[in-house]
N, C-alpha and C positions, 0 to 999 in steps of 0.2 A: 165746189162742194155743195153740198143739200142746203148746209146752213146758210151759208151765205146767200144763195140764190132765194132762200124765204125768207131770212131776213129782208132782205133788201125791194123783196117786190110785197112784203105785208105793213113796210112801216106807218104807211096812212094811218092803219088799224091798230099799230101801236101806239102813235100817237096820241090817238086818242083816248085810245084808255088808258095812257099815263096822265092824261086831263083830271079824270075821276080819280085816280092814286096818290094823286098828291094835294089832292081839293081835302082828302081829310081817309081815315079808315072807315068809315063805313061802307058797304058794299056796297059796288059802283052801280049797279043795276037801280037801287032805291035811290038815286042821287039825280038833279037839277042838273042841268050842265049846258051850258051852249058851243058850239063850233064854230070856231074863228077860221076864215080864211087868211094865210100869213099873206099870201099874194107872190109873189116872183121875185127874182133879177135882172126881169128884162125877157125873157124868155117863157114860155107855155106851161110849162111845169115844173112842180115843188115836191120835194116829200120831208118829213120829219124823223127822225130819228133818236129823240134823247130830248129830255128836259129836267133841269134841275128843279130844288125847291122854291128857286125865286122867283119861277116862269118863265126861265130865259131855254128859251128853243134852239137848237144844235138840227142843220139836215143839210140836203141839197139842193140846186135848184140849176135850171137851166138859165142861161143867158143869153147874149146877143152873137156868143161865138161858140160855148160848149157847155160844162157844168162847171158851176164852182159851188164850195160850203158856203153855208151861211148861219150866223148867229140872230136869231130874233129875238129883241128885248126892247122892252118900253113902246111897242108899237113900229121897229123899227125892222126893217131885215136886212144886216150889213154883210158885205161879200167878204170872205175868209182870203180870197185869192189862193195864188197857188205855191209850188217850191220851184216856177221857174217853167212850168210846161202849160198847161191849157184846160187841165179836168182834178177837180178837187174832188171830195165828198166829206161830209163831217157826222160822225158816228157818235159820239159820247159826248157826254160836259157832265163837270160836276159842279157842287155850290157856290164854287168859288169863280164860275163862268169859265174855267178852265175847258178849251174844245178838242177833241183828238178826232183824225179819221185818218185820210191818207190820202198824197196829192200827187202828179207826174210831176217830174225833173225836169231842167231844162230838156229839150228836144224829144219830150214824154217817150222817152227811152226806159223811164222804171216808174213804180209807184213807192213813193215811201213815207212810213208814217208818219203824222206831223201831231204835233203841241201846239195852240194857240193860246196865247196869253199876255194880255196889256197890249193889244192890237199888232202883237208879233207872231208869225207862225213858224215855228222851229225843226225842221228836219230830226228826228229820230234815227235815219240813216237806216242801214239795218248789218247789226255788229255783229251776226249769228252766221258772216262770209257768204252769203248771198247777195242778191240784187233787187228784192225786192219787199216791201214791210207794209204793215196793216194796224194801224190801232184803233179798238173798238170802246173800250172801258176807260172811265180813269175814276181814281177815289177821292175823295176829300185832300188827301194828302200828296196830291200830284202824282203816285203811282199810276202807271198805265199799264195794260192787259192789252196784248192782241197779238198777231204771229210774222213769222219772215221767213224766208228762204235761208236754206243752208246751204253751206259752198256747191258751187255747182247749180244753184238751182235747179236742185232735184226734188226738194221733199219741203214743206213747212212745215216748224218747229213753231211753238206759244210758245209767248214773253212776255217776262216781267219787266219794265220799263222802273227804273227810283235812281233815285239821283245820279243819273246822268248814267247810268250803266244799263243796259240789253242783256237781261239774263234768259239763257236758254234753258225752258222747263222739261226737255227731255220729251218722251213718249210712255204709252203703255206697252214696251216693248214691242210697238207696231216702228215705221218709219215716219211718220207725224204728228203731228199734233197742231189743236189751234183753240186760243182763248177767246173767251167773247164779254167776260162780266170778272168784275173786283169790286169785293167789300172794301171800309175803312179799314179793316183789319193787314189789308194784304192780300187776304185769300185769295185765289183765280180759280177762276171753272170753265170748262169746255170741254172738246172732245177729241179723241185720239186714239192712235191706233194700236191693238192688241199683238201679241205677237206672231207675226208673221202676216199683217194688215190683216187676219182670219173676221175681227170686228173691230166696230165701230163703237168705242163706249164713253160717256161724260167723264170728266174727273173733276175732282176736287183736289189744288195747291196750297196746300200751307205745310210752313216751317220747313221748307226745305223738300218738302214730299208730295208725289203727285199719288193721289188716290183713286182708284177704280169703283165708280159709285155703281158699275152693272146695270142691271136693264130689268123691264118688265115680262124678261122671258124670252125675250127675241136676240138679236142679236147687235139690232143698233140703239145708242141714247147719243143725246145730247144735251149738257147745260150749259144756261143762258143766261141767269140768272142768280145771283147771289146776296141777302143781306146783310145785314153787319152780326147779326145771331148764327149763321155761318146757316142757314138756310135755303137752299138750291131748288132751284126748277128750272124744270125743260122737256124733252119730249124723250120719248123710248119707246118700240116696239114690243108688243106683244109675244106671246110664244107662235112659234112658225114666223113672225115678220109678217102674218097677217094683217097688224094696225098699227097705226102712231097712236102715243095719247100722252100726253101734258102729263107729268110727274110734281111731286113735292118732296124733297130728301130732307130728311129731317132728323137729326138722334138715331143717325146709323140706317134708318129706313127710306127707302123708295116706295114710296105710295101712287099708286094710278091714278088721278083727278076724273078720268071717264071722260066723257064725253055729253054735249046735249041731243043726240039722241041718232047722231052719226057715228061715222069709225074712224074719225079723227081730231085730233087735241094738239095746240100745243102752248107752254107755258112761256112768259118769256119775261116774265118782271115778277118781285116779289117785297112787299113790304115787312118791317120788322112789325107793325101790331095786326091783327087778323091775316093771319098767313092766308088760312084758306080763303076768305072771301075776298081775297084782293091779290090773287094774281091775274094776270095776265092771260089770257086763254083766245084762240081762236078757232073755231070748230066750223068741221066740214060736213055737213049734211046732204047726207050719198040723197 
């Protein structure tokens, strides 16, 4: 899917601007800041993925035989390992160094999503009768967000991961759906399918209900992004699907962010003080 494949090939560029996000709220552009190289596993290449408020870095990294996750903290970058096969990745952490992403089985026969925590990585399994699982988010409260196959591995469905249960959030009466971001609160957001897969639109989860937050005129969004003010950003198309452009939902509204002076945007992290001036943004200049 779109998301995944920009997720995964921009997080250099998130990285670092989650440097600036948590150095303090004032807008990252007026800020000091230096770039640390984390360095490897042993192998050529790294990428980042997520960082808490203590500094501790969540990504992946290559090694002497494939990739595994890694946690970097105190100067250190330690190998997550696997659930038994040869290729990890680590997506998320939250304050409490708590890592999710998702790792191969023995005989890298499935991917599924894992928990790390007190130097244990815990299969997640994937309870939604499929074969294979993904975790992207997790919140303060060990909650986790991300998606898995449904019997048959035909379709991904997003999941709420809490205490010990995989709950299936349904769709927008399309046949998918997939999470990327959870507040403290619980909430989940991401994207999914309309009915009769006709589009592709973000939603907002809480209490029980998935929400259609709609688009900027076109026909596809996605959210990525969630605070604990229940505040959303991501990207949406334009009327025609002429553009992508970074959004901010906020108090029932989807607002367009624009652009720096291309025809594309996108949001992908959001703090609870100065909303605007501190999200996340990456812009393509045609």
């Amino acid at each position: 899917m779109k998301t995944t494949h920009y997720i995964r090939t921009l997080v250099g560029l998130i990285a670092l601007l989650l440097v600036c996000l948590v150095l303090g709220s004032s807008p990252a552009w007026a800020m000091d800041y230096t770039i640390t190289d984390l360095g490897t596993l042993g192998g050529p290449y790294s990428q980042a993925s997520g960082m808490n408020n203590n500094g501790h870095v969540v990504g992946t990294s290559s090694t002497a035989e494939g990739y595994h996750a890694f946690l970097y903290s105190k100067g250190v970058m330690s190998d997550l390992g696997t659930l038994g096969g040869t290729y990890s990745e680590g997506l998320g952490i939250n304050n409490n160094g708590q890592a999710v992403g998702d790792a191969t089985i023995a005989g890298d026969g499935a991917y599924h999503a894992f928990l790390y925590h007190n130097g244990v990585m815990s299969d997640l399994g994937d309870s939604l009768g499929g074969t294979f699982s993904y975790a992207y988010g997790i919140n303060n409260n060990g909650q986790v967000a991300g998606y898995a196959t449904t019997a048959g591995d035909t379709s991904f469905h997003a999941f709420l991961y809490s205490n010990g249960i995989m709950s299936d959030l349904g769709t927008l009466g399309g046949s998918y759906s997939y999470a990327y971001g959870i507040n403290n609160n619980g909430q989940v957001v991401g994207a999914a399918g309309t009915a009769g897969d006709a589009a592709n639109h973000a939603f907002l989860y809480g209490n029980g209900v998935m929400y259609d937050l709609g688009t900027l005129g076109g026909s596809f969004s996605e959210a990525l992004g969630i605070n604990n003010n229940g505040q959303v950003v991501g990207d949406a198309t334009t009327a025609g699907d002429a553009m992508d452009h970074a959004f901010l939902y906020s108090n029932g509204v989807m607002s367009d962010l624009g652009t720096l002076g291309g025809s594309y945007s996108y949001a992908l992290g959001v703090e609870v003080h100065d909303v605007v001036d501190t999200f996340l943004c990456h812009d393509i200049v045609d």
